[in-house]
C-alpha positions as CSV (number, residue, x, y, z in Angstrom):
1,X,45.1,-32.5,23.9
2,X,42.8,-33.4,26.7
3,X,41.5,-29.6,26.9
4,X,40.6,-30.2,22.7
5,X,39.0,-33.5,23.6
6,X,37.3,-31.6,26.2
7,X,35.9,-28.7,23.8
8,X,34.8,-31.3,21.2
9,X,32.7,-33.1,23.4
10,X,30.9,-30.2,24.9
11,X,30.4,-29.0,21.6
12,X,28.5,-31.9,20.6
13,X,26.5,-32.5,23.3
14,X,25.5,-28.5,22.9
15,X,25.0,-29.5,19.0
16,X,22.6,-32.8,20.6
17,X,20.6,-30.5,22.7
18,X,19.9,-27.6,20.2
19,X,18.6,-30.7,17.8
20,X,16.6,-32.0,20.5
21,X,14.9,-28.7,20.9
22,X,14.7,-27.3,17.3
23,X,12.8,-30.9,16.5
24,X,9.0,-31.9,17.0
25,X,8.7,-34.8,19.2
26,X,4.9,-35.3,18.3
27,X,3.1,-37.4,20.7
28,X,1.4,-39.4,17.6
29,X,1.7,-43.3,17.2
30,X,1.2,-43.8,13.6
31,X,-1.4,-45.9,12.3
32,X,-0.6,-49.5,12.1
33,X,0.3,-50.4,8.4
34,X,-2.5,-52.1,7.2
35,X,-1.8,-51.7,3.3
36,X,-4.2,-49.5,2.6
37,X,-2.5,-46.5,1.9
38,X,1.1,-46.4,-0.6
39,X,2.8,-43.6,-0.6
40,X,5.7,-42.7,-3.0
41,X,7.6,-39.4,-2.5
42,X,8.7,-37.4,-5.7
43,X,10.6,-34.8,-3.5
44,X,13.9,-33.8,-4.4
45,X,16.5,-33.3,-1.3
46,X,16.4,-30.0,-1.3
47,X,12.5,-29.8,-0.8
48,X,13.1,-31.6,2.2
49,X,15.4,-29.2,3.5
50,X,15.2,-26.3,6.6
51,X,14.5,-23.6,5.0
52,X,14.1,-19.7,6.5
53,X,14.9,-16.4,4.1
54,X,16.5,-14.4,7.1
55,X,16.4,-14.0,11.2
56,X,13.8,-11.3,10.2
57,X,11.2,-14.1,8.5
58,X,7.8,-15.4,10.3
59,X,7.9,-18.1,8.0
60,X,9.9,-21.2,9.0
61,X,9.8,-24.3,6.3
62,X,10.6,-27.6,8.9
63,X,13.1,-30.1,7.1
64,X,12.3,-33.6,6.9
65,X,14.1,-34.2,10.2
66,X,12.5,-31.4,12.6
67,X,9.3,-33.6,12.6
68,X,9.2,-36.8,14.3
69,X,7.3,-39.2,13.4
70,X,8.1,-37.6,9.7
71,X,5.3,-35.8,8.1
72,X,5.3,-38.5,5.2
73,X,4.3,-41.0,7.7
74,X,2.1,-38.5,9.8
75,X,-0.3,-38.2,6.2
76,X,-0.3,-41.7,6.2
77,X,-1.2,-42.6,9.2
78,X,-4.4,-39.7,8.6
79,X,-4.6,-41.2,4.9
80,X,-5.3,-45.2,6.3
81,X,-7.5,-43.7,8.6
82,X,-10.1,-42.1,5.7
83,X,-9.2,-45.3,3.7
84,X,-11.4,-47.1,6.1
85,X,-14.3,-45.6,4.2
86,X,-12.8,-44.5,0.9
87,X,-10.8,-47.3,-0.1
88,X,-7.4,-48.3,-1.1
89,X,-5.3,-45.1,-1.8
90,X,-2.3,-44.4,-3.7
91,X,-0.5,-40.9,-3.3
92,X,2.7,-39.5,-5.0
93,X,4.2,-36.6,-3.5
94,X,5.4,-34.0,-5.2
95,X,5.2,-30.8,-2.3
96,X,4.9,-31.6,1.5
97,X,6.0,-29.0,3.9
98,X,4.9,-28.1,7.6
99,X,5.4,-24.4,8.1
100,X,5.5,-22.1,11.3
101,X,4.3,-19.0,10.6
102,X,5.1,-16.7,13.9
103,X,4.0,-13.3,13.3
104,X,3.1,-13.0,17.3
105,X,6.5,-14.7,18.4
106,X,8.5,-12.6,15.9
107,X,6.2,-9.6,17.5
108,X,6.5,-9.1,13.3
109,X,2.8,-7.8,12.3
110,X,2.5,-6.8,8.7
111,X,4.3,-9.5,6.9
112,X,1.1,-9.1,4.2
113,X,0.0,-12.0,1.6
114,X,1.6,-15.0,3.4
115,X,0.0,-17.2,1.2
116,X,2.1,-15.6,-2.1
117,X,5.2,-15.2,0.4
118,X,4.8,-19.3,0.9
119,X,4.3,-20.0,-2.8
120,X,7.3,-18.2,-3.5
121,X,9.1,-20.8,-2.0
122,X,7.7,-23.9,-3.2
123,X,8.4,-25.6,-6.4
124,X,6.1,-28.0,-7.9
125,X,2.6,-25.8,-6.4
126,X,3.3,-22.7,-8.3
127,X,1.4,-23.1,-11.1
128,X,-1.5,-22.4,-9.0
129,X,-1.8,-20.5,-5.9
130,X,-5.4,-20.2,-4.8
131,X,-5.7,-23.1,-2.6
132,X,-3.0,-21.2,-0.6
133,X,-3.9,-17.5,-0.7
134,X,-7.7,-18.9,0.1
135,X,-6.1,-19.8,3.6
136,X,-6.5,-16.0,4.9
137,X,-3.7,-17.5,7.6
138,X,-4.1,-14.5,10.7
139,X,-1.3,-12.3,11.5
140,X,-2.4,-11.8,14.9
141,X,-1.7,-15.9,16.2
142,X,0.9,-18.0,15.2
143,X,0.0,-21.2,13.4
144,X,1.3,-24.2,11.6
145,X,0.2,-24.6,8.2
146,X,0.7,-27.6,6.3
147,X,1.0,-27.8,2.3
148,X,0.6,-30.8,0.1
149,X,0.3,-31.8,-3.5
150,X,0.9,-34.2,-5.9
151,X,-1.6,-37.1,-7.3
152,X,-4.0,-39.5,-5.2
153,X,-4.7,-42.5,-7.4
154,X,-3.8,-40.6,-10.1
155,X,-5.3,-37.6,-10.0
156,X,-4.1,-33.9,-9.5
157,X,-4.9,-32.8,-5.6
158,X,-3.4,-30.0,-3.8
159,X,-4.4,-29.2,-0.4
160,X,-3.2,-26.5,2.3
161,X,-4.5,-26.5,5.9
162,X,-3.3,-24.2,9.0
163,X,-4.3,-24.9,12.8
164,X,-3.1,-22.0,15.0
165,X,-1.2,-22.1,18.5
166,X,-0.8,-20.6,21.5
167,X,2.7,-21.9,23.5
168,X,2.8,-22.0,27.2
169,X,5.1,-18.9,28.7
170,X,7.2,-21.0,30.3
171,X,7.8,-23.5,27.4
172,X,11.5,-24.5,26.9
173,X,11.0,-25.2,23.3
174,X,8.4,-24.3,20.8
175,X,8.8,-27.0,18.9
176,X,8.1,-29.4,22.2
177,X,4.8,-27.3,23.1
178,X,1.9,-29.3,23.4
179,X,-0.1,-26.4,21.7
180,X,2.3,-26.6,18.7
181,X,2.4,-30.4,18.3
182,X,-1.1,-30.2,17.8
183,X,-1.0,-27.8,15.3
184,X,1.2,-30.2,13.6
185,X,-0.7,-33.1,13.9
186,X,-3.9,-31.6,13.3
187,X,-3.1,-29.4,10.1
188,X,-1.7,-32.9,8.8
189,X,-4.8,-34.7,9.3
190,X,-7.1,-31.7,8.0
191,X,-5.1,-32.3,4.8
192,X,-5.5,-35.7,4.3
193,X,-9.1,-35.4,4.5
194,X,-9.3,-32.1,2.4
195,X,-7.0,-34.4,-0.3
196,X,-9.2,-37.8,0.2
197,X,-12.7,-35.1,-0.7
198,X,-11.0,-34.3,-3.9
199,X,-10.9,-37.9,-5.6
200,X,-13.5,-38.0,-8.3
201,X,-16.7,-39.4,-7.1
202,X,-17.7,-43.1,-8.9
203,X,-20.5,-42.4,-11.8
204,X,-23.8,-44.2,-9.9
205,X,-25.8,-45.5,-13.4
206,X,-29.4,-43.9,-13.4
207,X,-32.3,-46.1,-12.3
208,X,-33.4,-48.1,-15.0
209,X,-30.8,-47.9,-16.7
């Protein structure tokens, strides 16, 4: 009994630290709620979910719970900050995924149109994959690319941004490497700001008129 015991609580604590690792522990306070910014998130489950094809894919799709703070909150704390300047905003969420893309890590060169290998997988972006394949995300780095669509005060946007990374050589975890949290948070924030530019403009009446 006590050897069970035993087994059950080293297997948990091994379960603890592999989660500890395999999640990104970003170094960003979020933006102070200032009511600015709503966002409502249209996501089903399973488009929240760890996804990766097989141990030979350099495409990674982080669940919901391998970012920390969560990427919802990560846009809005980038969205409040171009609110500042553009106003109240209001964003439903139909596609949000941060993605690692590790060609160099993988030492798997070749992997070929990585923007149609990433539209493959989404669900509500694939009527339209240009602002994807426009990325031209480079085989020879590894980056973190972050996709987003849905409506921002009620119209269509779709956005997808990728910061590359370089981890240190003696990094522990990945996932925990400066160089890669920054990818993170940067290719989040590039987003919001790509999504914010797309808002129609107001109509500014003609002199005179």
């Amino acid at each position: 009994m006590r050897y069970g015991t035993i087994v059950c609580i080293t297997f948990a604590i091994l379960v603890s630290a592999c989660a500890s690792i395999t999640t990104a522990h970003l170094d960003e306070v979020p933006t102070p709620d200032d009511g600015r910014v709503t966002i409502t998130d249209l996501r089903t489950a399973k488009q929240k979910e760890h996804r990766r094809d097989s141990n030979f894919s350099a495409i990674v799709f982080l669940g919901d719970a391998e970012v920390k703070p969560s990427a919802v909150l990560l846009l809005k704390s980038a969205l409040q900050r171009q609110a500042q300047v553009a106003g109240k905003l209001s964003l439903e969420i139909s596609e949000l995924r941060v993605i690692d893309f590790f060609p160099v890590r993988l030492r798997a060169g070749g992997q070929g149109l990585i923007g149609r290998a990433i539209m493959d997988t989404l669900v509500d972006s694939k009527t339209d994959s240009a602002f994807i394949e426009h990325l031209a995300v480079p085989e020879s780095e590894n980056s973190v690319i972050c996709v987003v669509a849905g409506k921002l005060n009620g119209s269509p946007v779709k956005t997808a941004m990728f910061r590359t990374y370089k981890e240190s050589a003696f990094a522990v975890s990945v996932r925990n490497d400066p160089s890669f949290k920054k990818a993170v948070m940067t290719s989040v924030e590039a987003c919001a700001e790509d999504l914010v530019s797309q808002m129609p403009q107001p109509v500014v009446p003609a002199a005179g008129s």
